[in-house]
C-alpha positions as CSV (number, residue, x, y, z in Angstrom):
1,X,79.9,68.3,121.7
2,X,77.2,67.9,124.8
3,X,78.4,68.2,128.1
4,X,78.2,64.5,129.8
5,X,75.0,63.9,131.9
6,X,75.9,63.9,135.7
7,X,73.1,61.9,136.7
8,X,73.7,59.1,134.4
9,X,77.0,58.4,134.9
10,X,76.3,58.2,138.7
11,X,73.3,55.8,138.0
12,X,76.7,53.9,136.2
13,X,78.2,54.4,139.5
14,X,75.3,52.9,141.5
15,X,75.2,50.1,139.1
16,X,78.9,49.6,139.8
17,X,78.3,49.1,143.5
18,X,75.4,47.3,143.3
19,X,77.0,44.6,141.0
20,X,80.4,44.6,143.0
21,X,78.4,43.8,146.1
22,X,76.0,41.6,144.6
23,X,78.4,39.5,142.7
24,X,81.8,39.9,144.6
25,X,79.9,40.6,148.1
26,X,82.5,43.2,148.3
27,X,81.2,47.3,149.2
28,X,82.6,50.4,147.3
29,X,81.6,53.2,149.5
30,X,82.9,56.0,147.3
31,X,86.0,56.5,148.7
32,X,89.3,57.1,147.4
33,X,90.2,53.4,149.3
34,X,87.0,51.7,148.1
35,X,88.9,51.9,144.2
36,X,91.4,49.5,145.7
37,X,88.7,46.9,146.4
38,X,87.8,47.3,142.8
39,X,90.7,47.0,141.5
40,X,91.0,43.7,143.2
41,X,87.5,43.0,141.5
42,X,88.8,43.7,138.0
43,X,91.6,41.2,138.8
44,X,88.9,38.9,139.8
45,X,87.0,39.3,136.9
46,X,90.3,38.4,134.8
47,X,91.3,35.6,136.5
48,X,89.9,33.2,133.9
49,X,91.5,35.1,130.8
50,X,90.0,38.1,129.0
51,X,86.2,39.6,128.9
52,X,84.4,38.8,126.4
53,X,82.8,41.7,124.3
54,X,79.3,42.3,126.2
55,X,81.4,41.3,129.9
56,X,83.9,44.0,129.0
57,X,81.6,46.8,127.5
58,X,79.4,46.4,130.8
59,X,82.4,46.5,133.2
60,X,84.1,48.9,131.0
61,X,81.0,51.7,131.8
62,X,80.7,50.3,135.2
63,X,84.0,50.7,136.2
64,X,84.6,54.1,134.0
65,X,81.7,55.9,135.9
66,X,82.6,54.7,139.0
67,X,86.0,55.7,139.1
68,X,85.1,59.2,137.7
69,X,82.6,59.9,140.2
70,X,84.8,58.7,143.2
71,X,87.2,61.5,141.7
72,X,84.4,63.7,141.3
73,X,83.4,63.6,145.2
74,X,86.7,63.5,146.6
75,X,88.4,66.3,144.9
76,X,85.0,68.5,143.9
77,X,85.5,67.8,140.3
78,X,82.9,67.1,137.4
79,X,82.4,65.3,134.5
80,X,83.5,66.9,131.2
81,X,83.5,66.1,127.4
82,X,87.4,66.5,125.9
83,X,88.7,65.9,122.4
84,X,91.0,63.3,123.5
85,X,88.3,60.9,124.8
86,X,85.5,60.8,122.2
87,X,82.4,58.5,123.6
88,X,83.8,58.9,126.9
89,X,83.8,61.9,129.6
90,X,86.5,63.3,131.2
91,X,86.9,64.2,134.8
92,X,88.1,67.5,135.8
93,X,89.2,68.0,139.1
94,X,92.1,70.1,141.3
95,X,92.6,71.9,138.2
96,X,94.0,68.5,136.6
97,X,91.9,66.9,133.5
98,X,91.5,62.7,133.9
99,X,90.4,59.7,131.8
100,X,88.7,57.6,133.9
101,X,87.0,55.4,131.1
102,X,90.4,55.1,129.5
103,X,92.3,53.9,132.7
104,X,89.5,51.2,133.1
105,X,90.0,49.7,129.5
106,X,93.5,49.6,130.5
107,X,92.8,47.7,133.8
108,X,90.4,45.5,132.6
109,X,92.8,44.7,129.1
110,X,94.9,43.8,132.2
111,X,97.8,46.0,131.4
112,X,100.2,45.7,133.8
113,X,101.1,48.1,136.7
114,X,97.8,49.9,135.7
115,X,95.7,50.9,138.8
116,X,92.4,52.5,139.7
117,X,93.2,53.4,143.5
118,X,96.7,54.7,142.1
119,X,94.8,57.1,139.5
120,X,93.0,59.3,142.1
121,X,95.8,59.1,145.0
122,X,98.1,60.5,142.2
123,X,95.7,63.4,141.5
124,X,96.7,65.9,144.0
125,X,100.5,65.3,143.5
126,X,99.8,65.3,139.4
127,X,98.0,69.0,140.5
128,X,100.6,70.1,142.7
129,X,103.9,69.4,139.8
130,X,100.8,71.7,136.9
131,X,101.0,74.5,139.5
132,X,104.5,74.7,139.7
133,X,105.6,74.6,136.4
C-alpha cells in the first residue's frame, strides 16, 4: 500500500476553499472553527435532497481532504494509508488514528448528528481517554 501524497490532498484542500468561497462566499481559514462553516455548507449543499453521483464524489474529496488537513495542522498529524479505509487516507494525529473521508460521506449522506467541527474538537479528548486506558 503507498503512503498518501501530502501535497495532493492539500491541493484537495485548496480546491475545498476556493469552491466554498467562490460558491457559498463563505472562507475556511484552516481552522479547527472554519469546519463549522463547512459543515453549514454541506447542509447547504443538501438542502434540495441528495447529491447526485459526480456532486457527491467532488464534495466527497473536497470535503475529505479538507477536513484531514485541518486535523493535520492543528494537532501536527499526517496523512496515512490504513486497512480500514481502502481508497481513502487516514489522518493520524495526537496519537489517535481518524477517517476524515468517511465522516464526510456520512455528513454529506446527511446522517444525522454527524459533524465535521465535532470530529477534530473531539480529537484531544478521544487522545486523552487512549492514554489512560
Amino acid at each position: 500500500m503507498s503512503a498518501p501524497d501530502p501535497t495532493y490532498l492539500h491541493t484537495l484542500a485548496d480546491e475545498c476553499v476556493d469552491l466554498v468561497s467562490r460558491q457559498f462566499g463563505r472562507l475556511l481559514d484552516w481552522s479547527p472553527e472554519s469546519l463549522s462553516t463547512l459543515d453549514e455548507v454541506c447542509a447547504g449543499l443538501l438542502a434540495d435532497g441528495p447529491l447526485a453521483d459526480e456532486r457527491l464524489d467532488l464534495w466527497w474529496r473536497l470535503v475529505g481532504a479538507y477536513t484531514g488537513e485541518v486535523t493535520v495542522r492543528a494537532y501536527g498529524g499526517e496523512w496515512i494509508e490504513h486497512e480500514r479505509s481502502p481508497g481513502a487516507p487516514a489522518v493520524s494525529a495526537l496519537g489517535v488514528t481518524g477517517f476524515p473521508f468517511g465522516l464526510a460521506a456520512r455528513v454529506l449522506d446527511g446522517e444525522p448528528d454527524k459533524s465535521l467541527a465535532s470530529f477534530v474538537r473531539a480529537l484531544p479528548a478521544i487522545a486523552e481517554r487512549a492514554r489512560r486506558d
